[in-house]
C-alpha positions as CSV (number, residue, x, y, z in Angstrom):
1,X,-47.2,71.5,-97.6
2,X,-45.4,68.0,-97.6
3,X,-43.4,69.4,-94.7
4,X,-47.2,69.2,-92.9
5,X,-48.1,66.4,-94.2
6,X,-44.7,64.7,-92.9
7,X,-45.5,65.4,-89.7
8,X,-49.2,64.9,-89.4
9,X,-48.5,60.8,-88.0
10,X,-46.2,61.5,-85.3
11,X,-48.7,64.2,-83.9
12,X,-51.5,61.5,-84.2
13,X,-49.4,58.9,-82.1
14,X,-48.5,61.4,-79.7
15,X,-52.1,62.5,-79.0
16,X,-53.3,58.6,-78.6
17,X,-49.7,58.0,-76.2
18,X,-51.5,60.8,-74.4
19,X,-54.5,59.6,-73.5
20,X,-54.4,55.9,-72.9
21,X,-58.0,55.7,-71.8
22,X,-60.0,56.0,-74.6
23,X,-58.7,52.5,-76.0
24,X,-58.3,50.2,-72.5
25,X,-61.0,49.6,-70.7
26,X,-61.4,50.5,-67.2
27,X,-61.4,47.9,-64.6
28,X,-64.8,47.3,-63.3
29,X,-66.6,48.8,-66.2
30,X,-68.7,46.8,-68.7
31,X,-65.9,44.9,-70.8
32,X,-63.2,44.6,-68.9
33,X,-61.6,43.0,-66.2
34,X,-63.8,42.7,-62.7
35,X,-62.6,45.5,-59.7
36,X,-60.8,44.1,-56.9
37,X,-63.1,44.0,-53.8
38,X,-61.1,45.3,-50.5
39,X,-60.5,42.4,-48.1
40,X,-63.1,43.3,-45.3
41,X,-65.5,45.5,-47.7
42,X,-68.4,43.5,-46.4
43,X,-67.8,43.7,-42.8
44,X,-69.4,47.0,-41.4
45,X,-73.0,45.6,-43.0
46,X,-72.2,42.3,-41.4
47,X,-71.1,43.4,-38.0
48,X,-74.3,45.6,-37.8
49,X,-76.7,42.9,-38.4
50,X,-74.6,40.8,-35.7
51,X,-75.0,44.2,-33.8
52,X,-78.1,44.4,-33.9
53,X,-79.5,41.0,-33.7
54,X,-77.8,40.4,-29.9
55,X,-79.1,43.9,-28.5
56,X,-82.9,42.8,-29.5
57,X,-82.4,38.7,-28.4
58,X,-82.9,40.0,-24.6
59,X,-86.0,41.5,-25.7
60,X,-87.0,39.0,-28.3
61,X,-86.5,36.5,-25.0
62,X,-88.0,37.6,-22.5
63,X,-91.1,38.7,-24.8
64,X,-91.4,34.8,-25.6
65,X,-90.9,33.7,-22.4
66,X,-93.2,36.1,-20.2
67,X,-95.8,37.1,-23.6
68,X,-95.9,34.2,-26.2
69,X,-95.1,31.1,-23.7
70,X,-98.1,31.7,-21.5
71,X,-100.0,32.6,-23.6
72,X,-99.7,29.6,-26.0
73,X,-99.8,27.0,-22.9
74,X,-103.0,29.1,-21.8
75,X,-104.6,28.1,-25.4
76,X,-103.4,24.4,-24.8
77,X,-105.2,24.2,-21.2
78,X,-108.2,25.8,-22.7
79,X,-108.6,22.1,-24.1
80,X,-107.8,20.5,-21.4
81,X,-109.9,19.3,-17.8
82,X,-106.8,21.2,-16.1
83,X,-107.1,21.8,-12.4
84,X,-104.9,21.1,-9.4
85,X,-103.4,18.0,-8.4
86,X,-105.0,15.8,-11.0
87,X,-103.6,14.7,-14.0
88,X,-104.5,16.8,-17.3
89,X,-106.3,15.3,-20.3
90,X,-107.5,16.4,-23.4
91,X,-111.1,17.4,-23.4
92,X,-112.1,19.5,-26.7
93,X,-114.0,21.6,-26.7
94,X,-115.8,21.4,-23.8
95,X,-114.2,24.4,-21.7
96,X,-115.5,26.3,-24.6
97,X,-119.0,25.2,-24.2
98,X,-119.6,25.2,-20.4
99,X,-118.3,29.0,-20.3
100,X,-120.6,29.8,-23.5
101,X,-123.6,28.3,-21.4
102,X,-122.6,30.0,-17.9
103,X,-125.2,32.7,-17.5
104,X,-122.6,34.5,-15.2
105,X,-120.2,35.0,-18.2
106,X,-122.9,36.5,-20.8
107,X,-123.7,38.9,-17.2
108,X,-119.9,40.1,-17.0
109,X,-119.7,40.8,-21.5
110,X,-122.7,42.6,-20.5
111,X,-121.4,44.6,-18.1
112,X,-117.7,45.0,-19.9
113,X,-119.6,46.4,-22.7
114,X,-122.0,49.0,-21.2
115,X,-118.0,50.0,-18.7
116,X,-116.2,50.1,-22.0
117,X,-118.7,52.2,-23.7
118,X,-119.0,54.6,-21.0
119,X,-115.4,54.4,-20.6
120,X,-114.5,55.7,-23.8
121,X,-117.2,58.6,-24.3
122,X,-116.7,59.7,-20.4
123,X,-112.4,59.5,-20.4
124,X,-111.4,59.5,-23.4
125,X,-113.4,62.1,-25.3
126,X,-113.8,63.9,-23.3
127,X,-110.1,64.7,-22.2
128,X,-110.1,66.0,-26.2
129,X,-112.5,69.0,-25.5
130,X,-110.6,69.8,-22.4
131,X,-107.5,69.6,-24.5
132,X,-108.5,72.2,-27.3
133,X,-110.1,74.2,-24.3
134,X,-106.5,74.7,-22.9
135,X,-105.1,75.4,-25.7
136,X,-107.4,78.9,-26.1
137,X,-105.9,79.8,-22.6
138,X,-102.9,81.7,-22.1
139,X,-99.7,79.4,-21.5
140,X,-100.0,80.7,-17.8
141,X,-103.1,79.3,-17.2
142,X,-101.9,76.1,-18.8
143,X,-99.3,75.5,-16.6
144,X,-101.8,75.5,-13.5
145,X,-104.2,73.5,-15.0
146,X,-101.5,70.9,-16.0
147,X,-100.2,71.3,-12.6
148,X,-103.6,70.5,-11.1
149,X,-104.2,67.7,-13.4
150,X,-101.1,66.1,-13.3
151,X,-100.6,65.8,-9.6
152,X,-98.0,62.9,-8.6
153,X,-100.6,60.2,-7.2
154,X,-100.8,56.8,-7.3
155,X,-103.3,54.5,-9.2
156,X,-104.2,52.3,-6.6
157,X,-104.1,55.1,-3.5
158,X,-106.2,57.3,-5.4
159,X,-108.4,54.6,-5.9
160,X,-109.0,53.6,-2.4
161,X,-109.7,57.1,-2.0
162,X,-112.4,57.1,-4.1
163,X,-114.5,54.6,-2.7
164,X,-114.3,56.1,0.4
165,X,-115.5,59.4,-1.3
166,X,-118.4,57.5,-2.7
167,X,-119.0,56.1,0.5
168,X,-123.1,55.9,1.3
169,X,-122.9,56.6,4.9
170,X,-119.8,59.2,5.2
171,X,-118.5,60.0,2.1
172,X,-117.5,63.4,0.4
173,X,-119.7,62.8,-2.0
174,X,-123.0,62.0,-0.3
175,X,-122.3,65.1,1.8
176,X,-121.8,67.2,-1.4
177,X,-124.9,65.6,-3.0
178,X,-127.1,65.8,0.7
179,X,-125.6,69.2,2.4
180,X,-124.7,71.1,-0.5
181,X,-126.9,70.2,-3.1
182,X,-130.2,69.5,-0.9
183,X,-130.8,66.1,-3.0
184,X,-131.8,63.2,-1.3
185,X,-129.1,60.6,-0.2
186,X,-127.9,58.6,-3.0
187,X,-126.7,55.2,-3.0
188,X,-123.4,55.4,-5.5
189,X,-121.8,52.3,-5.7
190,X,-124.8,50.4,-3.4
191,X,-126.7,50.8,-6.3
192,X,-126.6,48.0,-9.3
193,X,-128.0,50.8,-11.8
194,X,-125.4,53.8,-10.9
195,X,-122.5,51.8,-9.8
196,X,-120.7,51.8,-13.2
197,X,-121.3,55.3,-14.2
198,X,-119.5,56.0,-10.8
199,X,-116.8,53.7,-11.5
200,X,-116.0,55.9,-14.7
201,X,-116.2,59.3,-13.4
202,X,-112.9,59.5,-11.4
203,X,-111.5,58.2,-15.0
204,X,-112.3,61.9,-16.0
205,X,-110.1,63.5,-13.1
206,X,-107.0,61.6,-14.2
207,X,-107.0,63.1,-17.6
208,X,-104.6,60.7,-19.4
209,X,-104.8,61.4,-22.6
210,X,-104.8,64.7,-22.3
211,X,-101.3,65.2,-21.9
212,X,-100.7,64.1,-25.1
213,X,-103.4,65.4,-27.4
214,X,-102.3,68.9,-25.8
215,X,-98.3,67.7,-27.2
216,X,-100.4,67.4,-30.5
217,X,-102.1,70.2,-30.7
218,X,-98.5,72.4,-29.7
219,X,-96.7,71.2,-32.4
220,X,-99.4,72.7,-34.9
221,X,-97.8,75.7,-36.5
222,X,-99.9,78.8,-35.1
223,X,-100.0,80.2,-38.3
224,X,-103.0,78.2,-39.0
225,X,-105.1,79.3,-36.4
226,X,-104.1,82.9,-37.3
227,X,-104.9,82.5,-40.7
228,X,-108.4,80.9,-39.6
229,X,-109.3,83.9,-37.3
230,X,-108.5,86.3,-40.5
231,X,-111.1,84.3,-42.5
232,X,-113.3,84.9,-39.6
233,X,-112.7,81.3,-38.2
234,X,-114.5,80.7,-34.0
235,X,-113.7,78.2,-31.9
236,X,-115.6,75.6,-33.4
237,X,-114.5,75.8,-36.8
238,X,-111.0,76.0,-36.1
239,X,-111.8,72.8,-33.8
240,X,-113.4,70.6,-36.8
241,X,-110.9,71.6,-39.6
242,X,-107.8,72.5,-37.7
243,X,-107.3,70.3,-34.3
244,X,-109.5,67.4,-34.5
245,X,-107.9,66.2,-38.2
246,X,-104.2,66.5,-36.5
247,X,-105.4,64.7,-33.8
248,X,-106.5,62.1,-35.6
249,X,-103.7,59.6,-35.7
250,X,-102.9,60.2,-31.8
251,X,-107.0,59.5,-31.3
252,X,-106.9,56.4,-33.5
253,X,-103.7,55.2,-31.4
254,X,-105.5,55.9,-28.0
255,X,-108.4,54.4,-28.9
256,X,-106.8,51.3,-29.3
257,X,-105.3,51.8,-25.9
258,X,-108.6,52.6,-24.5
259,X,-110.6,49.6,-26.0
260,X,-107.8,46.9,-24.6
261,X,-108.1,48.8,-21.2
262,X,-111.4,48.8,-20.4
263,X,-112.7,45.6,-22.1
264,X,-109.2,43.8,-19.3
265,X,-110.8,46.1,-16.6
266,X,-109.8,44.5,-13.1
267,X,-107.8,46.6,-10.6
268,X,-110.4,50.0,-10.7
269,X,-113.5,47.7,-10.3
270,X,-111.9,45.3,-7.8
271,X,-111.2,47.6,-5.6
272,X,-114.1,50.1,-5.3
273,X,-116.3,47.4,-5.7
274,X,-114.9,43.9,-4.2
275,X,-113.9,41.1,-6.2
276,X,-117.3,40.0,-6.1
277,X,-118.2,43.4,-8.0
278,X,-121.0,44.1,-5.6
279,X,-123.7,44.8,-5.8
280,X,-125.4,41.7,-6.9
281,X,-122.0,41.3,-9.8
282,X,-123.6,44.4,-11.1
283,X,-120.1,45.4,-11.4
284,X,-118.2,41.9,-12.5
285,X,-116.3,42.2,-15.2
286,X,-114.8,39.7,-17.6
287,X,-111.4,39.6,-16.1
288,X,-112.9,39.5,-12.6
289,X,-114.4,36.7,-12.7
290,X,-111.8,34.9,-14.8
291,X,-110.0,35.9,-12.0
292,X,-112.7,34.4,-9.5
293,X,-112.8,31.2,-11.8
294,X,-108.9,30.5,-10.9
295,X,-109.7,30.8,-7.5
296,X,-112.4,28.2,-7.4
297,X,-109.4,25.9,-9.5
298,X,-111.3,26.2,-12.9
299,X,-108.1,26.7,-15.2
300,X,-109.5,25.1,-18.2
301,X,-112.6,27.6,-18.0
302,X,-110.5,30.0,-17.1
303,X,-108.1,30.3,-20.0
304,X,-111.2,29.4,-22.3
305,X,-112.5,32.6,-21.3
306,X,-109.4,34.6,-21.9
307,X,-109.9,32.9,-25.3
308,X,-113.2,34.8,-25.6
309,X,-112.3,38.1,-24.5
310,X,-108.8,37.8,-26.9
311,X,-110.9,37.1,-29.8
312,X,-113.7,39.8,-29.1
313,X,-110.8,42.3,-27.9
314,X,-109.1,42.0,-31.4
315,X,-112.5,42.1,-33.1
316,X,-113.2,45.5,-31.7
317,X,-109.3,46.3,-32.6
318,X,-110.0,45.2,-36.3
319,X,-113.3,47.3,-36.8
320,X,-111.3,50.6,-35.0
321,X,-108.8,50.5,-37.1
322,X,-110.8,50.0,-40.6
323,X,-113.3,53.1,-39.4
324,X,-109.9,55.2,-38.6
325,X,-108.3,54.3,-41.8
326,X,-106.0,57.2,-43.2
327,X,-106.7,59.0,-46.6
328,X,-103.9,58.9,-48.7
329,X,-104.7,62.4,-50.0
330,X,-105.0,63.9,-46.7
C-alpha cells in the first residue's frame, strides 16, 4: 500500500509531461499570444477586387460617356435658348413652358398613348396565348411554328415591306380585303382613324416575346400539368394556376421592355408613315417630332421634351412595377 502510494506523484507528472496542452494556451486562441498572419494572406481578396474593378472600367466608361454624358448635357440645354451658331444662355424654364403650351406636343402624348396601349394588348399579350397554345402541341409542330415565326428578317426590310402591303392602290392587303373578302376598299394607313391600329398589327407577326415565355413555360416540370389533368384540370385551369403564375416575373420584365419601346416609338412609325406621321400627324409620335424639332434647330425644346417623355416613361415604370410586386409567400 505505501509502495502505491510511493509512486502515485511520478505517474501524475508523467501524465501532465504528456499532454502539454491542457496548461499553455494555444496561439491564436482567447488568452494567448496573437497567430502569425502569412505574408501575402490578404492578397487573393485584394487582387480580385483590382481584378474586377479594371474589367468593368471599360464598361463603366463608355456607359458615362455615350449614356450619362448626354444625357446630363441634354438636361442642361433644356435650360438654355440653345440653337445653332448663337451663343447659349440661360433661360429657365422657358423650354419647359413653350413645349407645355405647343398643341402639337399634347397631339403626339395623345397619340403615344392610344400606340402604346394598343401596343401592349395587340404584341405583347397576345404572344402569351400563342405561347401556352404551342405548348399543347406536339414538339413537332413546335418546331414549324417556331420555324415560321422566327424567320431570319430584318427590322427595317420587313418594315418597308409592310407599307407596301398596306398600300391603298396596290397593296396585298387591299387585294385581300377587296378580291378575297368582297369588302369595300379600305384606306389603311390613309386613314387618320385606322392608321395606328395598322401600325401595330405587323407587331403581332414578329412574335417577340414569344420566344421567351415558350423558354418559361419548358422549364416547368411536366409533372404539374400531369398532376392537373388527373384532378381533371382543362386547358384553362392549368393556364390560370400553372403557366400564367410562372410567367409572371418574365411578364413583369417584358412589360417594362414594352412600355419604354412603344412610348420611344420612332423607326416603325417613321417609316410606314413619313416623318411627318401622315396623315394629318395622326401618326406623330413623341420622339418624332422631337426628332422634327431638331431639324427645325429647336434644341432647347427639344431636350425639354425628352425631359417630359423621361419623366412620364419612368412614371409608367414606377406604377408597373408596384402592380407586379412579388408575394413573399408565393
Amino acid at each position: 500500500m505505501a509502495a502505491s502510494q510511493q509512486h502515485t506523484p511520478v505517474a501524475e507528472e508523467e501524465t501532465a509531461a504528456a499532454r502539454p496542452g491542457e496548461r499553455e494556451t494555444a496561439p491564436g486562441s482567447a488568452g494567448g499570444p496573437p497567430a502569425a498572419t502569412k505574408p501575402g494572406a490578404q492578397q487573393p481578396g485584394r487582387r480580385r477586387r483590382v481584378e474586377t474593378t479594371l474589367f468593368t472600367l471599360p464598361a463603366f466608361l463608355f456607359q458615362l460617356s455615350w449614356g450619362w454624358y448626354p444625357m446630363i448635357m441634354a438636361f442642361v440645354l433644356s435650360f438654355t435658348d440653345a440653337a445653332l451658331r448663337r451663343p447659349v444662355s440661360f433661360t429657365g424654364l422657358e423650354s419647359y413652358q413653350r413645349v407645355w403650351d405647343d398643341p402639337l406636343v399634347a397631339e403626339s402624348f395623345r397619340v403615344t398613348a392610344v400606340y402604346t396601349v394598343l401596343s401592349i394588348l395587340l404584341t405583347f399579350f397576345i404572344p402569351i396565348f400563342v405561347a401556352i397554345l404551342l405548348m399543347e402541341m406536339s414538339r413537332r409542330h413546335i418546331r414549324w411554328m417556331m420555324l415560321l415565326w422566327f424567320l431570319p428578317l430584318s427590322g427595317v426590310a420587313s418594315t418597308v415591306l409592310f407599307r407596301y402591303m398596306f398600300n391603298a392602290q396596290y397593296g396585298l392587303f387591299q387585294w385581300v380585303a377587296t378580291d378575297v373578302l368582297g369588302l369595300p376598299p379600305q384606306p389603311f394607313l390613309n386613314s387618320a382613324d385606322q392608321v395606328l391600329f395598322w401600325l401595330v398589327v405587323p407587331g403581332i407577326l414578329f412574335f417577340g416575346p414569344g420566344l421567351i415565355y415558350m423558354a418559361t413555360l419548358q422549364s416547368i416540370p411536366a409533372s404539374y400539368f400531369e398532376a392537373a389533368e388527373i384532378e381533371g384540370a382543362g386547358f384553362w385551369r392549368k393556364m390560370w394556376t400553372i403557366s400564367l403564375p410562372r410567367l409572371r416575373p418574365v411578364i413583369s420584365m417584358l412589360l417594362i421592355f414594352a412600355i419604354i419601346g412603344s412610348t420611344q416609338a420612332f423607326e416603325f412609325p417613321t417609316i410606314m408613315t413619313g416623318p411627318e406621321g401622315s396623315p394629318g400627324g395622326a401618326a406623330r409620335t413623341v420622339v418624332m417630332y422631337l426628332y422634327l424639332m431638331l431639324q427645325q434647330l429647336r434644341y432647347a425644346d427639344a431636350t425639354a421634351l425628352g425631359v417630359y417623355l423621361f419623366v412620364i416613361t419612368m412614371i409608367l415604370v414606377v406604377i408597373q412595377r408596384r402592380f407586379f410586386r412579388e408575394d413573399p409567400d408565393t
